[in-house]
PASESE-977466 format. One record per residue (C-alpha): x, y, z; residue in one letter. Coordinates in Angstrom, 1 decimal. Example, Ala and Ser with C-alpha at 12.3 -4.5 7.8 and 13.67 -1.06 7.14 Angstrom:
BEGIN
        x        y        z   mivo
     12.3     -4.5      7.8      A
     13.7     -1.1      7.1      S
END
This chain:
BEGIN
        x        y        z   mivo
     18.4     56.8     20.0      X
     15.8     56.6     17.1      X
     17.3     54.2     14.5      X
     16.2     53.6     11.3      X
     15.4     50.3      9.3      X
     15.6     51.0      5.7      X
     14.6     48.7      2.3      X
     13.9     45.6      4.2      X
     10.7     43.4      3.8      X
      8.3     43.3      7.0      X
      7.2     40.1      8.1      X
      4.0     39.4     10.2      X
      1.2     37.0     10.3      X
     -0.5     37.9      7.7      X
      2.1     38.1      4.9      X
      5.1     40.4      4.0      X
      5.6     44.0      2.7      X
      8.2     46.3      1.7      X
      8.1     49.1      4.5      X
     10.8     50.9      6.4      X
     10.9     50.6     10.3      X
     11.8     53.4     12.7      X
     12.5     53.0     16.2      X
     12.9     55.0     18.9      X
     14.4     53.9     22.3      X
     12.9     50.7     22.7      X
      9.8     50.7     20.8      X
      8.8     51.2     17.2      X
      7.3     54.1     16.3      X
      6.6     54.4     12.4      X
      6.4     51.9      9.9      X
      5.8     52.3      6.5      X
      7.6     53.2      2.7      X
      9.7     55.8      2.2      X
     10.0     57.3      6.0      X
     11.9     60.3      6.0      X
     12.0     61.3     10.0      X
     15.5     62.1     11.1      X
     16.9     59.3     12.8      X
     20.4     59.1     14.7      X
     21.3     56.1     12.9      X
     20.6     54.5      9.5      X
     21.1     50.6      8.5      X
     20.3     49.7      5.3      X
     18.7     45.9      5.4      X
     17.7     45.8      1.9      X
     16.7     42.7      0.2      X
     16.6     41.1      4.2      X
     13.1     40.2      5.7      X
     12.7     41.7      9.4      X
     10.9     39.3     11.4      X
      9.6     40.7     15.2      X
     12.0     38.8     17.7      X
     11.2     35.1     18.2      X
      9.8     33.7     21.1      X
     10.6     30.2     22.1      X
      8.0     29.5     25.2      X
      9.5     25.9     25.9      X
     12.9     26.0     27.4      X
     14.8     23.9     30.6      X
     17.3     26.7     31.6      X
     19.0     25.7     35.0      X
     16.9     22.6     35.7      X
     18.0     19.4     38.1      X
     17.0     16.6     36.4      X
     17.6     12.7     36.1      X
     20.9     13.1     38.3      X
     22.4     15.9     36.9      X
     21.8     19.6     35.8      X
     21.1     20.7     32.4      X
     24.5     22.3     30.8      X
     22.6     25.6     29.6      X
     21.8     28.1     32.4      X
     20.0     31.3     32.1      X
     23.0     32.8     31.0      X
     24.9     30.5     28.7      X
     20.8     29.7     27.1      X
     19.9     32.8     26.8      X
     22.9     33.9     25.1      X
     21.9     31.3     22.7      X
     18.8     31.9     22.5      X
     19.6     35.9     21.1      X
     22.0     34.5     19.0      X
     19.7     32.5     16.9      X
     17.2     35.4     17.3      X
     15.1     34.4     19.8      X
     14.3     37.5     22.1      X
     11.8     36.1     24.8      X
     12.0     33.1     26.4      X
      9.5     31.5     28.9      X
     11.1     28.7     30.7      X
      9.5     26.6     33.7      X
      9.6     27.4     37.2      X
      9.4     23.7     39.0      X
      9.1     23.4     42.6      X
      9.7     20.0     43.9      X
      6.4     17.6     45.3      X
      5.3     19.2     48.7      X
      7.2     22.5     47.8      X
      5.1     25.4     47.3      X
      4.3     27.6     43.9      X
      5.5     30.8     45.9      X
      9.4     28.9     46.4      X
      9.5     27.6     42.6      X
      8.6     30.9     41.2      X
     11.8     32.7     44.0      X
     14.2     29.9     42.9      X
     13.6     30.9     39.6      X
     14.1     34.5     40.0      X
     16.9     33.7     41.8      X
     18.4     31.8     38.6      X
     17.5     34.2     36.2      X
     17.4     37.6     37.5      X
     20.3     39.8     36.6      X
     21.8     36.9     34.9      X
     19.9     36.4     31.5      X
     20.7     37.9     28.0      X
     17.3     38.3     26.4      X
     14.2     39.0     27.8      X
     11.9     36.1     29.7      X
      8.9     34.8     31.8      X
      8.4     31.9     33.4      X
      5.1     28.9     33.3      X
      4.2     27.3     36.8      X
      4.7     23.6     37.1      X
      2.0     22.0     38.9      X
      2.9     18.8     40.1      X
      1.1     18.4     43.2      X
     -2.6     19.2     43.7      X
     -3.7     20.2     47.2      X
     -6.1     23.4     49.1      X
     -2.6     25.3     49.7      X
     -1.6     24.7     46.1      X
     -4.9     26.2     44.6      X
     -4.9     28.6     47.8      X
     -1.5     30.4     45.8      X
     -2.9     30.3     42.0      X
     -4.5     33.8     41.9      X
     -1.3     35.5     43.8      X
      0.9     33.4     40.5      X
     -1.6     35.3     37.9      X
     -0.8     38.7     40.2      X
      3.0     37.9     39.9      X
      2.8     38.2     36.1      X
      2.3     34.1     35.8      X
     -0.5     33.3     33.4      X
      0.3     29.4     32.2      X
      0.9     26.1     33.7      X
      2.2     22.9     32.7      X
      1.1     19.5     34.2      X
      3.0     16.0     33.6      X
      1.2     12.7     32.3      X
      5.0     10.7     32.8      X
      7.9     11.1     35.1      X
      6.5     10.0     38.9      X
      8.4     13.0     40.7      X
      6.1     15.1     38.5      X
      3.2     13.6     37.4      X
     -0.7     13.9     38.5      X
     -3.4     12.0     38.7      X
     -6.3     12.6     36.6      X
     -8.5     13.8     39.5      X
     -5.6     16.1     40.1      X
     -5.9     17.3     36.7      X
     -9.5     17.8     36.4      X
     -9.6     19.9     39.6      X
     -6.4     21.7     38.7      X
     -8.0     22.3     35.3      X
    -11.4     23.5     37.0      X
     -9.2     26.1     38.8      X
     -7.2     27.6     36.5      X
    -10.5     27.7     33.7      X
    -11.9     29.9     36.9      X
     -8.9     32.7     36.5      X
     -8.7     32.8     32.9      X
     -5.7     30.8     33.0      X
     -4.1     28.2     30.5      X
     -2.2     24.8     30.7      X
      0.3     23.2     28.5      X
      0.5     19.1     28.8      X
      3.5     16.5     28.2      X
      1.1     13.6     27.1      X
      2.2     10.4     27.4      X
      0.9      6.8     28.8      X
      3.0      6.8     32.2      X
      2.2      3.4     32.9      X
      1.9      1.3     29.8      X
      5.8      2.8     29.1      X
      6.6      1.7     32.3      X
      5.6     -1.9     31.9      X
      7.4     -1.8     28.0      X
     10.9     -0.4     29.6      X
     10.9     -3.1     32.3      X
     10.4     -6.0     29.3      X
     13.5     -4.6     27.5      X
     15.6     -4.4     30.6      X
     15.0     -7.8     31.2      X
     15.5     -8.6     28.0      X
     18.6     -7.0     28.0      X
     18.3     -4.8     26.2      X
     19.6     -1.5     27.5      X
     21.0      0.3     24.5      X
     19.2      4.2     23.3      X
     17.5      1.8     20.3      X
     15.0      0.8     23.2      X
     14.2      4.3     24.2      X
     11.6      4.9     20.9      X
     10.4      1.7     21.5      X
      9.2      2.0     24.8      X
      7.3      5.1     24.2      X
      5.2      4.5     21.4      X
      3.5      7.2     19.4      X
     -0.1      5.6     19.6      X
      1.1      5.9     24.1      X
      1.1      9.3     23.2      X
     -2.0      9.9     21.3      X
     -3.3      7.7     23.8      X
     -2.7     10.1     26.8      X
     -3.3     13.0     24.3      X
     -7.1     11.6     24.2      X
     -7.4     11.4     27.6      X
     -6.2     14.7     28.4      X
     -8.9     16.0     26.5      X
    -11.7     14.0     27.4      X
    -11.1     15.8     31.3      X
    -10.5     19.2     29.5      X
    -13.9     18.9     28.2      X
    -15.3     17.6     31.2      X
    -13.2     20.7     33.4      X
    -14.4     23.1     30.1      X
    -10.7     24.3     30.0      X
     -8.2     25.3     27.3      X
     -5.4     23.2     26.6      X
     -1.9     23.5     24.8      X
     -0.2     19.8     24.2      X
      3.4     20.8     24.2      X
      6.0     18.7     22.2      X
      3.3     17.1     19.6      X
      4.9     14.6     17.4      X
      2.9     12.0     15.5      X
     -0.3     12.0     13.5      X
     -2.5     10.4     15.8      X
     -1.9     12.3     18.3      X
     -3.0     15.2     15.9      X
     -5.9     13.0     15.1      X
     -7.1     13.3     19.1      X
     -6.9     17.3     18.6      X
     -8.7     17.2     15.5      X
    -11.8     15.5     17.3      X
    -11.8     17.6     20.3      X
    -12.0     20.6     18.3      X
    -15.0     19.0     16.2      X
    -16.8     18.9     19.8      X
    -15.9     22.5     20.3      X
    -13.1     21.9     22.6      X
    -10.3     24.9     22.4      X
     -7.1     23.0     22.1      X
     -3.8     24.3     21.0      X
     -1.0     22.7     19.6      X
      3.0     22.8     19.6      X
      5.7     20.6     17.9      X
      9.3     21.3     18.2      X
     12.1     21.0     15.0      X
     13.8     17.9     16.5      X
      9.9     16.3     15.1      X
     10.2     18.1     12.0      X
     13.7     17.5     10.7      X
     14.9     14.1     12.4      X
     13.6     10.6     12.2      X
     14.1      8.0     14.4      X
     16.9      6.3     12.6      X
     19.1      8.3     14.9      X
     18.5      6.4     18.1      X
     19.8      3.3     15.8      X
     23.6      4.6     15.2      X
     25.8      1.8     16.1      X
     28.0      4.2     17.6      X
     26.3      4.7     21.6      X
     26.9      8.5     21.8      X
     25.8      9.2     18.5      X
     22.2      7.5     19.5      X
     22.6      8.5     23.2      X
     22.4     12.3     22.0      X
     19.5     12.7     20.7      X
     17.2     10.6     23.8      X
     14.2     13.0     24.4      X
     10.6     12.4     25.2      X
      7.9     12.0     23.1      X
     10.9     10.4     21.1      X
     11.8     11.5     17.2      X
      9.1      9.8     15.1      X
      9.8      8.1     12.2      X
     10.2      9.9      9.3      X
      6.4      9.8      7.6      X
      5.5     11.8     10.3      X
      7.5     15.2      9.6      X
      5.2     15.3      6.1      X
      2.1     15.4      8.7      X
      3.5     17.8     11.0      X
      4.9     20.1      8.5      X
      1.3     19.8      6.5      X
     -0.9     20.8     10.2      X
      1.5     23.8      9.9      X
      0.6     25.1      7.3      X
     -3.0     24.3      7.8      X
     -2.3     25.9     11.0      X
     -3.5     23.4     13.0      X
     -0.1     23.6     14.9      X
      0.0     27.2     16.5      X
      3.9     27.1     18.1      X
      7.4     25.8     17.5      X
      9.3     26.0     20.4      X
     12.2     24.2     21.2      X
     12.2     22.2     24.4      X
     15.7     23.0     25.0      X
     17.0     20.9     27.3      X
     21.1     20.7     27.3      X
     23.6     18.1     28.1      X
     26.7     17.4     27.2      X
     28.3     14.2     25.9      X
     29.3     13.5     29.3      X
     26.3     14.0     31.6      X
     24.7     11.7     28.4      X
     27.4      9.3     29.3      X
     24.8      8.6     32.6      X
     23.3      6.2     30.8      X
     25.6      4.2     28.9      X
     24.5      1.1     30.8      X
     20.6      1.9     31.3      X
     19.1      3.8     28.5      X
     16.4      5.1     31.2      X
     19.5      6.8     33.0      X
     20.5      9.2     29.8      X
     19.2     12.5     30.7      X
     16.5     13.8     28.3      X
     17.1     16.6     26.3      X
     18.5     17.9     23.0      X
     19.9     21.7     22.8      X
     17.8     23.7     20.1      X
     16.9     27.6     21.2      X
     19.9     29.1     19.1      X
     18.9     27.3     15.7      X
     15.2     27.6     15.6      X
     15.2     29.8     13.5      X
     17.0     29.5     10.8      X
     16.0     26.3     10.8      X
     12.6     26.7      9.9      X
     13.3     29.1      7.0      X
     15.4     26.9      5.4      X
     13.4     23.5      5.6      X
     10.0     25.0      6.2      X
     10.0     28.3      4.1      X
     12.5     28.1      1.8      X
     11.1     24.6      0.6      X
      7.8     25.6      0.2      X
      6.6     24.1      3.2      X
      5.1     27.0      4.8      X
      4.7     30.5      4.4      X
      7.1     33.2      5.7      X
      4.1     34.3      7.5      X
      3.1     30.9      8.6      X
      6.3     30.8     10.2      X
      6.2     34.6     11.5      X
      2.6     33.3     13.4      X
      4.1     30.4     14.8      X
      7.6     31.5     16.4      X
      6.5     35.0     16.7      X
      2.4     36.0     17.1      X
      1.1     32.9     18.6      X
      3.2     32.4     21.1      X
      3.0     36.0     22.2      X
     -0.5     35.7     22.1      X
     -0.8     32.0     23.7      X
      1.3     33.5     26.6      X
      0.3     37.1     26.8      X
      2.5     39.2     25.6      X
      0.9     40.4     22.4      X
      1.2     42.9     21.4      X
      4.3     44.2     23.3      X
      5.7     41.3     21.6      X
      5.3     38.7     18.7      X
      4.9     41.7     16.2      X
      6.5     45.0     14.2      X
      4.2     47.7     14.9      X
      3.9     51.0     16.8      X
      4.1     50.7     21.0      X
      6.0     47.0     19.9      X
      9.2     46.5     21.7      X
     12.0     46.5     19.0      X
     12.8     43.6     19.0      X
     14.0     42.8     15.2      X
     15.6     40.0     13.5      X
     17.1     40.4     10.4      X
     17.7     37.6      8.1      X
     19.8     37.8      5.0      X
     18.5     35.3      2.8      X
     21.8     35.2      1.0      X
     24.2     34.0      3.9      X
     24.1     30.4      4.2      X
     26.0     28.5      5.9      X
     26.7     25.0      7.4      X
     25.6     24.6     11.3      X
     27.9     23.4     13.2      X
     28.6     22.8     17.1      X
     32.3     24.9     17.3      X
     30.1     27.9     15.9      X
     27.7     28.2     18.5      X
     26.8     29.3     21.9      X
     25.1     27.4     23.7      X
     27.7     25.5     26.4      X
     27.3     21.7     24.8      X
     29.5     19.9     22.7      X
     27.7     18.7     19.7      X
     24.4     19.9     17.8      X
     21.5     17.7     17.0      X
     21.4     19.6     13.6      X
     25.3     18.8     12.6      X
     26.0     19.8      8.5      X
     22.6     21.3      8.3      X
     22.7     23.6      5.4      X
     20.8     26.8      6.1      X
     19.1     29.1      3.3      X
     20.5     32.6      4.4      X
     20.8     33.4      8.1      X
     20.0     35.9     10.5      X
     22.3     39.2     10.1      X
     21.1     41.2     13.3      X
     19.4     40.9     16.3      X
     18.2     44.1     18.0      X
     16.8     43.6     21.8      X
     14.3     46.2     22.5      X
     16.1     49.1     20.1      X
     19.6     47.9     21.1      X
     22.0     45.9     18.6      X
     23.0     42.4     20.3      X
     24.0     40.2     17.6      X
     25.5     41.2     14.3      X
     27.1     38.5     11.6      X
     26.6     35.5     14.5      X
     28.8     37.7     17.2      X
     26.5     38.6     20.4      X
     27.8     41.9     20.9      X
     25.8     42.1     24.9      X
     28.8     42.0     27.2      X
     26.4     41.3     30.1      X
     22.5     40.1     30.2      X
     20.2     42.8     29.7      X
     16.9     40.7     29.8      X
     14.1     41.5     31.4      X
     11.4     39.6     33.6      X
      8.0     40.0     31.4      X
      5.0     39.8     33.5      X
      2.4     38.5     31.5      X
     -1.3     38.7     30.8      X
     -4.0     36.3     29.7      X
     -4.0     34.5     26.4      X
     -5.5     36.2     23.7      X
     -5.4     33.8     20.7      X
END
């Protein structure tokens, strides 16, 4: 099937420009004005912008955690995921301490195989540091897994920073890169068990106990053993400006350090973990915690100086009831706020839309970046010939109020309840093929696809 795109705007990361698109199959094969080659079918998207499919490279799909299991598999997330127009996702494959690489990256196969609606890869966890661990690294990279994540928090996943120098030293060897959750393990540690025996149990003690200075603090030291390992970094989840501040010194020493914040850090504010009412606040526990609100300004200001590459989402789903864990113990709430199917429109409205950023600064950071962090550029991240075509098409005309009963991801509220979007997206094509039209995912069963992935190339 060639189908052709007709009157819309073109988006990339390096500005915008009336051009018609034609696909064929699953790739795009023109682009320019006026195309005239036959096509079997036609859709007009004047006066809409096509953006190249989003990427969100920080998802929890499927994942045990704190007691329970997140609400969003690989089916019901990535479902949500096309809906709000994200096309690729790379999730986390997480064995346990003592298990090997090889059975994390098979369980999560297993989970996602034949079972998920738009197309994804996977990151390694390392969370344990041994000669049979860096034995398995090279056969990851042969397997189509080029990046890894290491914990600074949480003792079933966290190393030590021996660990993480070696680790580092490793993966700097085979051309590999790491993300990072930063955050002073310890020192929050100490601070939760004050308020508990204080009393104090209720989600207002959860941004308290993990400071944002904790996290520039661990953000620091991270990069002080990435410059002594001479390794690449990405700090996932970055929220505050001094943790920004840490970044901004390393790369003055030459350090290559890359950078990702998510939208809970650039639309929310702390006030939320305040609510009198306990599931209210209870909802929207994650770590780093939402910042207070000076620090969106700062975050949405590194955007556009494009000091932040990525926005992903760190979607990690629970419903009112598996938050209900912690309604004695504010350490017992499971972590996580739901966020892959409104990325998107998201950012347009209260990034783009208000002058925030650029269309193009947003195209680079949910769309070339991460393809290019991870990999997959230029199969993804982009509109161009030999691109998959994978197209989102956003009507900057059809707003509309977000709210939890429209969506599709399988939880029971939304963080971003009454938001009111500028436009929204009208279509999502997966590699050539319509799949959402009008907020309707028209895929009656997954069609994603595993994407083996190469080095970074940012």
């Amino acid at each position: 099937m060639r189908t052709l795109f007709k009157g819309g705007t073109v988006v990339s990361g390096a500005g915008m420009k009336r051009a018609d698109l034609l696909a064929d199959g699953e790739k795009i094969v023109s682009l320019g004005r006026n195309i005239s080659a036959e096509a079997d079918s036609i859709v007009d998207v004047s006066g809409c912008l096509l953006f190249p499919g989003f990427i969100d490279a920080h998802t929890h799909f499927d994942l045990d955690v704190a007691g329970t299991t997140t609400a969003d598999d690989f089916t019901t997330g990535s479902r949500a995921a096309l809906r709000g127009g994200t096309t690729t996702v790379i999730d986390f494959a997480c064995p346990n301490k003592g298990e090997s690489l090889h059975h994390g990256l098979d369980l999560w196969h297993r989970k996602a195989d034949g079972r998920t609606f738009c197309d994804y890869g996977f990151h390694m966890t390392i969370d344990d540091w041994n000669e049979s661990i860096r034995a398995e690294l090279p056969d990851m990279f042969a397997k189509g897994v080029s990046s890894f994540k290491m914990y600074m928090t949480y003792p079933a996943m966290m190393v030590g920073d021996r660990d993480m120098y070696w680790a580092l030293k490793e993966l700097r060897s085979l051309g590999g890169i790491c993300g990072v959750h930063c955050e002073n393990a310890g020192v929050i540690d100490g601070m939760i068990a004050e308020r508990k025996n204080a009393g104090d149990l209720s989600p207002a003690s959860h941004p308290l106990t993990r400071p944002p200075y904790l996290e520039a603090e661990a953000v620091s030291r991270l990069l002080r053993i990435a410059q002594a390992a001479d390794c690449p970094v990405v700090i996932v989840h970055l929220t505050n400006h001094e943790a920004l501040k840490e970044v901004e010194h390393a790369r003055a020493r030459g350090q290559k350090v890359y950078v990702e914040t998510c939208p809970q850090y650039l639309l929310l504010d702390e006030s939320v973990y305040f609510n009198e009412d306990w599931s209210q606040a209870a909802r929207y526990v994650c770590a780093p915690p939402i910042r207070e609100k000076a620090e969106q300004d700062c975050l949405w200001k590194a955007l556009k100086r494009g000091e932040i590459q990525t926005i992903s989402t760190d979607h990690c789903s629970f419903t009112l009831a598996q938050k209900e864990l912690g309604r004695e113990d504010f350490t017992k709430i499971p972590g996580g706020l739901p966020g892959v199917e409104t990325r998107g429109e998201l950012i347009w409205s209260y990034g783009v839309a208000k002058k925030r950023i650029t269309a193009a600064k947003m195209c680079k950071a949910l769309c070339e970046n991460p393809a290019r962090l991870y990999g997959l550029f230029p199969r993804k991240g982009t509109l161009k010939p030999g691109s998959d075509a994978d197209i989102v098409v956003y009507d900057p005309g059809a707003s509309h109020v977000i709210r939890a009963d429209d969506c599709a991801a399988n939880v029971d509220y939304n963080p971003y309840e009454g938001f009111v979007t500028a436009g929204g997206i009208r279509q999502v094509w997966l590699r050539g093929s319509l799949a959402v039209e009008n907020g309707k995912v028209l895929m009656e069963t997954p069609q994603g696809r595993y994407m083996a992935r190469g080095k970074c190339s940012l």
